[in-house]
N, C-alpha and C positions, 0 to 999 in steps of 0.2 A: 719670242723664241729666236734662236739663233738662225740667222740667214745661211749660214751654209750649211744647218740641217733644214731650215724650211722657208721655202721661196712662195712667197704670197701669192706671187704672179703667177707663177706654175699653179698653187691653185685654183683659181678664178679660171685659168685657161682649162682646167678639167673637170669642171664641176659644170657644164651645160651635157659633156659626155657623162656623166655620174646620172647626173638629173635622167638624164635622158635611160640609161640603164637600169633607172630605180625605175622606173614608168614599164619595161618589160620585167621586172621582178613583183611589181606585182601584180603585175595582169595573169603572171605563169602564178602566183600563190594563190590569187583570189580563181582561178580557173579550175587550177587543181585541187584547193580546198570545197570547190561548187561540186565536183569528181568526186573527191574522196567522202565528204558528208552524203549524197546520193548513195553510190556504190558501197558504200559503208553499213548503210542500214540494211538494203539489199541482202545484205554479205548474213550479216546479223539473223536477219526472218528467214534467210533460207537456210540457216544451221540448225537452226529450232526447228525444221520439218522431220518428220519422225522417221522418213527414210533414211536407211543410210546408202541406197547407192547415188543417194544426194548430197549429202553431209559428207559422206566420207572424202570425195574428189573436192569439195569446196574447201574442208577442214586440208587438204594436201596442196592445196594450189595455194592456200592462207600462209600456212606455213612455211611453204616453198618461197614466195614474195618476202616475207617478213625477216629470213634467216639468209638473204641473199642481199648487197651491199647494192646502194639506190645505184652508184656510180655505176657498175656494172649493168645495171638493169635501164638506165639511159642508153649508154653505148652500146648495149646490145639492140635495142628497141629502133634507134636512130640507123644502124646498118642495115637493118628489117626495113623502115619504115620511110628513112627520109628520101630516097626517091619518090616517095608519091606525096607523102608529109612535108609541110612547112618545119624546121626543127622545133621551133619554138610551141607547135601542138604536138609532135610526141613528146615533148618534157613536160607539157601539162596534163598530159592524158600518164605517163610513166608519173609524175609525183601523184596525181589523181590517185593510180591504182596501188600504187607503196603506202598511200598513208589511208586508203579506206581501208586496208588487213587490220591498221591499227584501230581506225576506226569502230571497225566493228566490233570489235573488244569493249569498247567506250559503252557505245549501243548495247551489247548483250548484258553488260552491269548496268545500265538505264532502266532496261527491261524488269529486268530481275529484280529490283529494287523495288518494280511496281508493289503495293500492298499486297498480299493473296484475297485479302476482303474485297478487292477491286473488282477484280474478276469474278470473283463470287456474286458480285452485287448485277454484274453487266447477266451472269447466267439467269440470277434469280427475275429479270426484264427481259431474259429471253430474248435478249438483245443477238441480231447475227455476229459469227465469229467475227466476218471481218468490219462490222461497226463496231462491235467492240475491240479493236483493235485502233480503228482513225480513230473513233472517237471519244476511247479510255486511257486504252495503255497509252498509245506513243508521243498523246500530245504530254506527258506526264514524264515517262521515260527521256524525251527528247530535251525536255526542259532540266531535269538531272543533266545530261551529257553535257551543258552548253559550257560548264566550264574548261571540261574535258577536250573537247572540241579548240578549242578558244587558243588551248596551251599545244594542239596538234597544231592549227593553223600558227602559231611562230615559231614551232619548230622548221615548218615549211618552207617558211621565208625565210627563214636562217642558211637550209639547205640549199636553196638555187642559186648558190654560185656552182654545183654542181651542173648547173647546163653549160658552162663554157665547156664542156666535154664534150659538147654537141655542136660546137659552134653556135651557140645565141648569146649573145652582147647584150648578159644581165649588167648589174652591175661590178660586178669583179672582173670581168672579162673583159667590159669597158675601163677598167684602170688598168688591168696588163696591157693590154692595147695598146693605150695611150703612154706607161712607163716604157715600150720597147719600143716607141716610137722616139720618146725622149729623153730617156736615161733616168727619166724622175720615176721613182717607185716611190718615195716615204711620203709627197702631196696626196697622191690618190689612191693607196692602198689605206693613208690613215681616215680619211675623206670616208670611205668604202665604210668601213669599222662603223662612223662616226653616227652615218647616215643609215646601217641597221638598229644603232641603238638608239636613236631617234623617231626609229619608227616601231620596235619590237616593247622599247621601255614601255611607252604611253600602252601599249595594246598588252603588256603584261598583266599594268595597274589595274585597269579593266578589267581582268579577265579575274582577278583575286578580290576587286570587288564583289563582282558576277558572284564569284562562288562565298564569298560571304553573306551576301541575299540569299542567296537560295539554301545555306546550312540550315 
């Protein structure tokens, strides 16, 4: 490649700050996907309660999350919270709680998907509601969801350049950084690109394997 669009050197000199930025990208993904997969199911089994002055506030809070843009809901969370919060745990507990709304969508079609014979077979053993719940539906439901799941967690990791909104030095933040320090932006912003598809490609293949076992 042409030297006066891309300087090796500048390279090499920003890729231990990349490196280093990818190692909090995916501490915030795999943190907030451990968030989002919990609170997700959560989300799921208590919409199914027949109450609705339980449902109903959970179905509005859902909603409310899901139809309101992550960036805002960092920067809101982080004014709220980083006084007392490290930023980098409110951006994992905020992508946590953004993607188990979506989650639990994932969940509720896992569910449902169960057999109806399933449940019938758990009553007719007079099995309790909630054994048959650990130990029918959801190891069965859960195992549907994983590919679901699989295609949320890189979405995730796609989205945390989103926390440089907060101040944490994932890795996009770590190339602005380092470009306003040095006038170089085309080394580490392409570096940036290069280093999610490096990591999101393999975990896609994966994940479209995943769901071609389990079709």
């Amino acid at each position: 490649m042409n030297d006066s669009i891309w300087d090796w050197d500048t390279a090499w000199d920003v890729l231990p700050d990349l490196l280093e930025g990818l190692k909090i990208t995916v501490i915030a993904t795999v943190v907030g996907m451990v968030i989002a997969a919990i609170l997700g199911l959560i989300i799921a089994l208590v919409r199914r309660s027949g109450s609705r002055f339980i449902t109903v506030p959970v179905r509005f809070v859902v909603d409310f999350i899901r139809m309101t843009p992550l960036l805002v809901q960092l920067v809101f969370a982080a004014l709220l919270l980083v006084p007392a919060l490290p930023p980098l745990a409110v951006g994992c507990g905020v992508l946590g709680i953004h993607y188990a709304t979506y989650m639990s969508e994932v969940y509720r079609a896992g569910i449902d998907a169960v057999p109806k014979g399933q449940w019938e077979a758990a009553t007719a053993l007079n099995l309790p509601r909630g054994r048959t719940w650990v130990a029918v539906v959801l190891p069965q439901a859960i195992r549907n969801t994983l590919p679901g799941l699989g295609n949320y967690a890189i979405s995730m990791f796609k989205e945390t350049p989103f926390l440089f909104a907060i101040f944490v030095v994932e890795m996009f933040a770590a190339a602005q950084r380092y470009g306003a320090n040095s006038f170089s932006y085309i080394e580490p912003l392409t570096m940036v690109g290069l280093l999610f598809l490096a990591v999101s490609y393999p975990t896609s293949l994966l994940v479209r394997r995943m769901e071609k076992r389990l079709a």
